[in-house]
VEXPADO-643601 format. One record per residue (C-alpha): residue in one letter; x, y, z; residue number from 1. Coordinates in steps of 0.05 Angstrom, whole numbers, plus 5000, padded with zeros to 4 digits. Each point is the difference from the previous one (the first is absolute). Layout:
BEGIN
('a', (X, Y, Z), NUM) ...
This chain:
BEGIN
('x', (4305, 1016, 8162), 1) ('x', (4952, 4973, 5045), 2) ('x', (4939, 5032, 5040), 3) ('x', (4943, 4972, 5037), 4) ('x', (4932, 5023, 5005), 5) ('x', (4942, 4986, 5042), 6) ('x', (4929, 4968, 4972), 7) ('x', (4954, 4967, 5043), 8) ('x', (5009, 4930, 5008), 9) ('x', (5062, 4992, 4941), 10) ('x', (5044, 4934, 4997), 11) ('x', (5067, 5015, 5022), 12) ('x', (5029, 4979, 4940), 13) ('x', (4962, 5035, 4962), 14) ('x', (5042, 5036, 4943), 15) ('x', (4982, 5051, 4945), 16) ('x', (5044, 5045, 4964), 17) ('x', (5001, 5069, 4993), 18) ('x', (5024, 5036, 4930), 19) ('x', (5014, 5072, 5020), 20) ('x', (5002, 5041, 4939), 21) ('x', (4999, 5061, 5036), 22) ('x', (5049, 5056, 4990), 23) ('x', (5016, 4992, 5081), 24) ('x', (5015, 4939, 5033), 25) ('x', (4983, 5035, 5065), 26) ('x', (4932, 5006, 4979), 27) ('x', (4982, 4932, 4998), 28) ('x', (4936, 4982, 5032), 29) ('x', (5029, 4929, 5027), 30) ('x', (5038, 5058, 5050), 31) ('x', (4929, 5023, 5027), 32) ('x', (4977, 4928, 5031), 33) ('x', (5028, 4953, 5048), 34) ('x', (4987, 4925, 5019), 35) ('x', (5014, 4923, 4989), 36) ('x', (5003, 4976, 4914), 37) ('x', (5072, 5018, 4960), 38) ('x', (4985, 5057, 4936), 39) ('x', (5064, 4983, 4954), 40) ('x', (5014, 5075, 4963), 41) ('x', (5022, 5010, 4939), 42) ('x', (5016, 5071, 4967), 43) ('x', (5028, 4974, 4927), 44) ('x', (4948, 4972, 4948), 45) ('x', (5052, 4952, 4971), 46) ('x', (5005, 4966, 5073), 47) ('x', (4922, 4987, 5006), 48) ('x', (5006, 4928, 4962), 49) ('x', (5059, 4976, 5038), 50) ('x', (4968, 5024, 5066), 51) ('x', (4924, 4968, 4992), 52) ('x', (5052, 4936, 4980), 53) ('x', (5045, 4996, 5060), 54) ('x', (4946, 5022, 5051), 55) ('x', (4935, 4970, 4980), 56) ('x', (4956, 5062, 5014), 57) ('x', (4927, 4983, 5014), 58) ('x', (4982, 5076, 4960), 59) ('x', (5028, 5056, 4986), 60) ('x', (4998, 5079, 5019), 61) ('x', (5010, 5054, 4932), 62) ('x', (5016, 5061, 5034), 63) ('x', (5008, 5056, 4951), 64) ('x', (5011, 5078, 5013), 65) ('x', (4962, 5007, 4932), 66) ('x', (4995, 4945, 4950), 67) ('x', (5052, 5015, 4935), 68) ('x', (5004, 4954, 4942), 69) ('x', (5062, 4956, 5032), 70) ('x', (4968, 4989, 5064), 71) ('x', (4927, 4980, 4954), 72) ('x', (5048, 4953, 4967), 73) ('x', (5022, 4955, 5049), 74) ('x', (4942, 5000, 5037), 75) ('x', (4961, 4970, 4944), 76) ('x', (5065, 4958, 4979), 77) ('x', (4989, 4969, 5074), 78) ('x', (4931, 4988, 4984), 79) ('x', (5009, 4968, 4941), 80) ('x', (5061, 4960, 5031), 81) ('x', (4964, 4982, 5065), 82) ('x', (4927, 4998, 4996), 83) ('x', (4978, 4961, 5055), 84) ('x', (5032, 5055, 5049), 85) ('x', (4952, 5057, 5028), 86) ('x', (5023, 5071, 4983), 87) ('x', (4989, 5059, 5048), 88) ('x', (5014, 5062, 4968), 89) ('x', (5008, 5065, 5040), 90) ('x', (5009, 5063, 4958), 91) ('x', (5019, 5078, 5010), 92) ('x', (4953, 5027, 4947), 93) ('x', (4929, 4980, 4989), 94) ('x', (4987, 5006, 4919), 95) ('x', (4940, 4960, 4960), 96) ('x', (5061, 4975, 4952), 97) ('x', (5027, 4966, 5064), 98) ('x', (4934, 4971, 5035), 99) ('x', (4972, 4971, 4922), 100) ('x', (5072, 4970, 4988), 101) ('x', (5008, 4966, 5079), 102) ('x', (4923, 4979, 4989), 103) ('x', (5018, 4958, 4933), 104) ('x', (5070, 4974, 5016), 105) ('x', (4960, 4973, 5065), 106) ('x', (5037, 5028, 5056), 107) ('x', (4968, 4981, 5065), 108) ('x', (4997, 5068, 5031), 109) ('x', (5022, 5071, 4988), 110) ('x', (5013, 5045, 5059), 111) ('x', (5001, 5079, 4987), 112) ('x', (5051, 5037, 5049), 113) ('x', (5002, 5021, 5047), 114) ('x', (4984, 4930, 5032), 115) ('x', (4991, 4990, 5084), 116) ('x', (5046, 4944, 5027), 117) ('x', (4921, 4968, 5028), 118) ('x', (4974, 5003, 4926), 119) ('x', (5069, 4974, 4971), 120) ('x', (4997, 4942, 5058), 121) ('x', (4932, 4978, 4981), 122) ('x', (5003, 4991, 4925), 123) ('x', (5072, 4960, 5019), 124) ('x', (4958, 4955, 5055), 125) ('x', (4954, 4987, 4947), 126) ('x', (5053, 4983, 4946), 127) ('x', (5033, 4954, 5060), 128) ('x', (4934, 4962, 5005), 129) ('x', (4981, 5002, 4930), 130) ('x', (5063, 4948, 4984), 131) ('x', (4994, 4963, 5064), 132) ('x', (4932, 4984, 4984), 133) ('x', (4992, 4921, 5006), 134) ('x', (4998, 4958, 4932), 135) ('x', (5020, 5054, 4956), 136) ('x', (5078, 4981, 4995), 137) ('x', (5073, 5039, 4997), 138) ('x', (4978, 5073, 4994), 139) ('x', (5026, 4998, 4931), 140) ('x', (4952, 4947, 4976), 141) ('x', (4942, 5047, 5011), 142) ('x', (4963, 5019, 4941), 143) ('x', (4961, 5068, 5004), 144) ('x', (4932, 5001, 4961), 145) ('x', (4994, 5042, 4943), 146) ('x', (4969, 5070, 5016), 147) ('x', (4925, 5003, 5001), 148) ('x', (4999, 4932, 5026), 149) ('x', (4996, 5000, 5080), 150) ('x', (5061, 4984, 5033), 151) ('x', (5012, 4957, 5065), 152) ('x', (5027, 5031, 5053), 153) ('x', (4996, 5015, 5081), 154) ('x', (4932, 5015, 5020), 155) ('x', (5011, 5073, 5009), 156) ('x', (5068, 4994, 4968), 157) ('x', (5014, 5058, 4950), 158) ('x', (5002, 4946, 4943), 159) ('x', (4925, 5004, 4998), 160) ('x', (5012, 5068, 4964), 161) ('x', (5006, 4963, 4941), 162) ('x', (4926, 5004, 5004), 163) ('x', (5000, 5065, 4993), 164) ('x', (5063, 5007, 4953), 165) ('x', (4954, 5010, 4939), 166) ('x', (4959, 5066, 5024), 167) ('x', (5059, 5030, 5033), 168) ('x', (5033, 5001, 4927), 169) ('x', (4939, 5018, 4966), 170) ('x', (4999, 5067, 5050), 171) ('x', (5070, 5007, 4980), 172) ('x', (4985, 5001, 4929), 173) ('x', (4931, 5034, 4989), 174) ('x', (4993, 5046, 5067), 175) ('x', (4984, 5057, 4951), 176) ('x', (4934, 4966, 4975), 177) ('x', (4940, 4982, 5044), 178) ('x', (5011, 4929, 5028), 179) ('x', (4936, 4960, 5009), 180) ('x', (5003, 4957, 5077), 181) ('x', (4966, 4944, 4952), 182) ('x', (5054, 5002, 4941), 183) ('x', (5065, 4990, 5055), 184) ('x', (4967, 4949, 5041), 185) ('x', (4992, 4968, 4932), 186) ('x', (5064, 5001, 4984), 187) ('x', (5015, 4976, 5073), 188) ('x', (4949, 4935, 4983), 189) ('x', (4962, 5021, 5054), 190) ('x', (4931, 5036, 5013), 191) ('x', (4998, 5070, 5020), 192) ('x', (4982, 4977, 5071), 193) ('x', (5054, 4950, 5008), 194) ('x', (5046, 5044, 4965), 195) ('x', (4990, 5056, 5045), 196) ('x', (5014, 4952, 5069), 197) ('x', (5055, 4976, 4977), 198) ('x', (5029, 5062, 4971), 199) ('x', (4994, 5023, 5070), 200) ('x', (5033, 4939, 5027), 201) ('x', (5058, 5006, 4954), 202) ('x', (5011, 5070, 4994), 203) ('x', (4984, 5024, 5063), 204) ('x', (4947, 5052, 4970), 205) ('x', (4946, 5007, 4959), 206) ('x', (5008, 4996, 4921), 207) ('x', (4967, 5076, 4993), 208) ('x', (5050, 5018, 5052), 209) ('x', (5062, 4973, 4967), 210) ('x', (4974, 5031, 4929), 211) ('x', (4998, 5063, 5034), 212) ('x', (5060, 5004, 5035), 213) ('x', (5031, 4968, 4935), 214) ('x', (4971, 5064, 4965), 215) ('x', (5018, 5048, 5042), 216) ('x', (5081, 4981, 5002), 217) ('x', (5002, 5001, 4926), 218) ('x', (4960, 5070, 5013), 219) ('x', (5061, 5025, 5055), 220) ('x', (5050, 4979, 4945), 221) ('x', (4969, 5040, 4943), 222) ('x', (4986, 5057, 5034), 223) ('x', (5083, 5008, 5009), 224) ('x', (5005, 5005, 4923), 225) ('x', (5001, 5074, 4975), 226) ('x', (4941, 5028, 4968), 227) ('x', (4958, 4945, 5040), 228) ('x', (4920, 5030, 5009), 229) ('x', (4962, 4965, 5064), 230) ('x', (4946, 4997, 4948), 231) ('x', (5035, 4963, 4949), 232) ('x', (5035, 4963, 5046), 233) ('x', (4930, 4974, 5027), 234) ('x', (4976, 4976, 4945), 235) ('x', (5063, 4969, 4970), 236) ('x', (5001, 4950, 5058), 237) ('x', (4928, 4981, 5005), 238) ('x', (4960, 5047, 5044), 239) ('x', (4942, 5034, 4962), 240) ('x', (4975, 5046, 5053), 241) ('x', (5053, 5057, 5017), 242) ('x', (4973, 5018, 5064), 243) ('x', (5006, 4928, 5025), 244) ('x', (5073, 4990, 4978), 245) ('x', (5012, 5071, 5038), 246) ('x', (4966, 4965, 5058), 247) ('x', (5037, 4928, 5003), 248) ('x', (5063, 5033, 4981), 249) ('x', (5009, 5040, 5061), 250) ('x', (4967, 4955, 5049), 251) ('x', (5060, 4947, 4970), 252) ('x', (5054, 5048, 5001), 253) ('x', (4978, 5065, 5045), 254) ('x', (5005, 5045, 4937), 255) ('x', (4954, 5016, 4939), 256) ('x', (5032, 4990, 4930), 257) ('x', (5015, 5066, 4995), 258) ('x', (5040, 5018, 5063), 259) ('x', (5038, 4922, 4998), 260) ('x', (5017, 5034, 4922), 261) ('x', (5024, 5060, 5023), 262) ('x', (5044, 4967, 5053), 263) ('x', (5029, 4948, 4953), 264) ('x', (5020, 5064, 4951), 265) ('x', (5035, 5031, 5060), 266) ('x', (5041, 4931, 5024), 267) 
């Protein structure tokens, strides 16, 4: 199958492949976009080999409904087999399991549906011009640093979120303790000041922004379980102060705890 797409300023012959792992071939993002390089599909994991053989993909889109253990598999099997090819994963379900295991197998970027076609476009116009770039070789020669280090990529590219790759799994992993600016932008090998500009420029918001909207989702999603207290709930992901996490969760979501509760019992 063949689609196009559209990024600024991409080589005609440009080629990636997309691995739809979906339940439903009709929901394939490649349908949402239109425009001038070839996407080669493929919908069976046992085909992904041959295909990255016989069409010379410069990366390659994951798309998952939500990853399973088979899926997991040959996505790391085609990281192992074909390292020097950049990995976009786009995923159904947000979980820490998924963002810590995509952080260490080194995927390039992971995309959270729902996705816009504009957002979709840019990471694939940065991919385009990441393995264009001049002296670096066959998109499969390129060799991705290890994460931690700082990674080269288009200057305002969404590769430079490798930056930022170590404090976005440190949220996902400790959001229910207090997080210290100066311990992340440690881990980041940066100083709090340059760690918070180029947070900003990578993530598109401000690192006590993203931990509290990271918070507050893993808040929505407890609050569905039955038995779930606002209070406990609070506290269990982080928030000391009740009448703040009252606060920020209704100016996120339009609801307090306790009415979004009572409306998840009732769906």
């Amino acid at each position: 199958m063949n689609t196009s797409f559209a990024p600024a300023s991409s080589p005609r012959d440009a080629t990636f492949l997309w691995v739809n792992l979906t339940r439903d071939a009709r929901t394939l993002l490649a349908h949402s976009a239109g425009g001038t390089f070839n996407v080669r599909c493929v919908r069976e994991p046992t085909q992904v080999d041959g295909a990255i053989q016989v069409h010379a993909p410069q990366f390659l889109c994951f798309e998952f409904d939500q990853p399973d253990a088979p899926g997991i598999a040959v996505l790391a099997h085609t990281r192992r087999e074909h390292p020097g090819l950049p990995v976009l994963m786009i995923t159904g379900a947000h979980s820490e399991a998924v963002a810590i295991w995509a952080l260490r197998i080194r995927v390039w970027d992971l995309l959270v549906k729902p996705v816009s076609s504009g957002e979709l476009s840019q990471r694939l116009s940065a991919l385009i011009e990441l393995t264009r770039q001049p002296g670096r070789g066959p998109a499969r020669d390129i060799r991705f640093p290890p994460q931690g280090g700082e990674a080269t990529a288009v200057p305002g590219g969404p590769g430079r979120h490798r930056r930022t790759h170590p404090a976005i799994a440190h949220v996902a992993t400790h959001f229910d303790h207090k997080i210290a600016l100066q311990d992340v932008a440690a881990l980041c090998r940066l100083s709090p000041t340059q760690f918070c500009r180029v947070f900003r420029q990578e993530q598109g918001a401000s690192f006590g922004q993203h931990l509290l909207r990271y918070r507050l989702e893993r808040a929505r999603e407890r609050l569905t379980h039955p038995g779930a207290l606002a209070k406990e709930v609070a506290y269990a992901v982080g928030f000391n102060d009740l009448s703040y996490f009252t606060w920020a969760f209704k100016r996120q979501l339009g609801l307090t705890p306790s009415e979004y509760r009572a409306g998840a019992r009732l769906s």
